[in-house]
N, C-alpha and C positions, 0 to 999 in steps of 0.2 A: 064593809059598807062601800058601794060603788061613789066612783070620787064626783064631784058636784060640777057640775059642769058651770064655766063663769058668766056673769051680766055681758051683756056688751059692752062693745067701750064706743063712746062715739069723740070723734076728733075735727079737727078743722086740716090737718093735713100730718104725713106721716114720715118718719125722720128711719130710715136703712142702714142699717150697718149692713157690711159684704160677707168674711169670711164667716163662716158657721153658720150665717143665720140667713143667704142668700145663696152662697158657695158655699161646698163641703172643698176645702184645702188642705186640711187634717194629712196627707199623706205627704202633701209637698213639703207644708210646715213642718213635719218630724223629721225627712229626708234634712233639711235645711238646718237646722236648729241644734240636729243632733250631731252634724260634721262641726256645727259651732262652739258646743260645747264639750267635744273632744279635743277640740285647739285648744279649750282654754282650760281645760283638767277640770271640767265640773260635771256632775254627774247628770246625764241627761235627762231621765227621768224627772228627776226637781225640776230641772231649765224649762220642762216640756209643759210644768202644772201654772207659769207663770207669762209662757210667753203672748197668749189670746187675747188680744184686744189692744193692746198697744203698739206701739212702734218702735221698732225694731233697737234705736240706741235707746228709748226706755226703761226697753226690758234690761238690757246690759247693763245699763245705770244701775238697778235695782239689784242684778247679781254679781256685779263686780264694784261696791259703792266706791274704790278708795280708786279705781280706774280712771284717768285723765277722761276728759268728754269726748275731745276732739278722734280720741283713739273710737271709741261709741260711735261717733258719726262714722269715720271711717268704716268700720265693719258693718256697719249700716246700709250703706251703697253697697257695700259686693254681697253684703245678703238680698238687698231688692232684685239688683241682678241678679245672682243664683236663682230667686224664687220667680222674677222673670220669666226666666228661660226652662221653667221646669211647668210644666203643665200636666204630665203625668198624674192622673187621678181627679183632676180637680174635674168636679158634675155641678149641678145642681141641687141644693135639696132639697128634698123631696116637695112637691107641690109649690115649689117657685117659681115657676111658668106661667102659672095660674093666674097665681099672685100676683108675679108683677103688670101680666097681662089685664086683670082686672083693676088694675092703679093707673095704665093709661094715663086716662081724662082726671084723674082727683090729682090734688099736690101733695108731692111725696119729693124726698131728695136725699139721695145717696150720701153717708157720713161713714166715712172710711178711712184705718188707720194706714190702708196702704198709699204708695203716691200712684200718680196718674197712671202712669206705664204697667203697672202690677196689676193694677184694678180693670184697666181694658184687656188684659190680655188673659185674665180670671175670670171677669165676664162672658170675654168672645167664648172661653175654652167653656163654658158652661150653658152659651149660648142663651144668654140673658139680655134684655134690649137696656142701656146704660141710660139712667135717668138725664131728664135736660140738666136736673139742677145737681151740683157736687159739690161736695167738699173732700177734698183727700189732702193727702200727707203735709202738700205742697201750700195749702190754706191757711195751714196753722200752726199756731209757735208752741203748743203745747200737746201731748199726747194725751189722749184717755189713758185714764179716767179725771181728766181735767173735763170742763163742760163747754170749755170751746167751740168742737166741733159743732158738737149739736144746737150751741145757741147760734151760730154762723148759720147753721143749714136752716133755725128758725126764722132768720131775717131773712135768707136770700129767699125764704116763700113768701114771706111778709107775712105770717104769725107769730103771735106768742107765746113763748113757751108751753105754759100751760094749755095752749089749745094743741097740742103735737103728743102725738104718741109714736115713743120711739119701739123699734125692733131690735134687740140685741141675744145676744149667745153668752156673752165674756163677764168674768166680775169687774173688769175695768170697763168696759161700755157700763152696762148696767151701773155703775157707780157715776160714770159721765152723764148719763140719762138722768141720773135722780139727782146731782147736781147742780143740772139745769132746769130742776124742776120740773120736768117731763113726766106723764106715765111711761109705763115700763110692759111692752109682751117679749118674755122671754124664750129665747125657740131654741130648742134642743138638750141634750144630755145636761151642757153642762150650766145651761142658766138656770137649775130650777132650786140651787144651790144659795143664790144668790139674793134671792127674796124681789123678784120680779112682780106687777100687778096680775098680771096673768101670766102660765106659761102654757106653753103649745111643745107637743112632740116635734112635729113638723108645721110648716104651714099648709099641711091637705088641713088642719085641724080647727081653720076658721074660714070665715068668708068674708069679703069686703064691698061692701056695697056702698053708692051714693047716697046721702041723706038726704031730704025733703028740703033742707035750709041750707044745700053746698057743703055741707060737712060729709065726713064720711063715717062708716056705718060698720064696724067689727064684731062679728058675730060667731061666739067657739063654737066647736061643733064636741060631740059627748064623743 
């Protein structure tokens, strides 16, 4: 049975997550993660199925619980540096250009677990234009899949939550999104896992148009 192709969603403005679902990082992240978890004697692979969508002493927190924080942090900053300085691989995905290109003029704003520095220099390397509005690492006191982010990125548009449909890849975004009571399109491999309102291969797989009442207008494509 060929698969159904989904409703639109229509919104008041739209909430971005970066790696996965804007950037493809995927090569920097496993370069990075995986010299991480041969320091710390844990097997990469596992380290590699947990570390998307969070931030970086997070993830640690989560695989080393009984680890002091402060040591977390530490290894935190020379992982932002490492990933930094390593741009190697990082593209676009697919039909991102497009996309952000046709967001222009509507409200939409960047919610990302990277900090400032990581997130410009992932963008530039992908050649993506950086929304006015952000929020990165540097915003908030709590990681996804806390709902911080994304309810920050809902006030600095001046919507409400439920009028925002977020874009994410990760089961911690996607967990972030739907705890701030946001809909959810999930874009790539690994968000369709996760139980998103819609998911998308890529974003060539919808369109975004302006609605008639200043909202905006999401429409899948088969």
């Amino acid at each position: 049975m060929p698969a159904v192709t989904p409703a639109p969603l229509t919104a008041r403005a739209l909430l971005l997550d970066m790696d996965g679902t804007l950037v493809n990082s995927d090569a920097v992240v496993e370069r990075c993660w995986r010299r991480w978890a041969d320091r710390q004697g844990l097997d990469a692979d596992a380290v590699l199925k947990v570390v998307h969508g969070r931030q970086g002493y997070a993830t640690m927190a989560l695989l080393l619980p009984d680890r002091p924080m402060a040591e977390n942090h530490a290894d935190n900053r020379v992982m932002l540096a490492e990933e930094t300085a390593d741009m190697d691989g990082v593209v676009p995905i697919d039909g991102a250009p497009a996309f952000m290109a046709a967001l222009a003029e509507l409200p939409h704003a960047l919610v990302t677990s990277a900090d400032e520095a990581l997130m410009r220099a992932r963008m530039g390397a992908a050649a993506l234009p950086i929304p006015v509005d952000l929020i990165t690492a540097e915003h908030v006191g709590a990681s996804k899949p806390d709902p911080e982010g994304f309810l920050k990125g809902a006030a600095e548009l001046g919507f409400a939550p439920e009028d925002c449909v977020v874009f994410e890849d990760s089961e911690a975004g996607i967990a972030a999104g739907r705890a701030a009571g946001m809909r959810i399109v999930g874009v790539g491999p690994r968000a369709a896992a996760f139980g998103p309102d819609v998911h998308v291969d890529d974003l060539t797989r919808l369109r975004v148009d302006p609605a008639p009442d200043g909202g905006i207008t999401l429409t899948f494509l088969p």
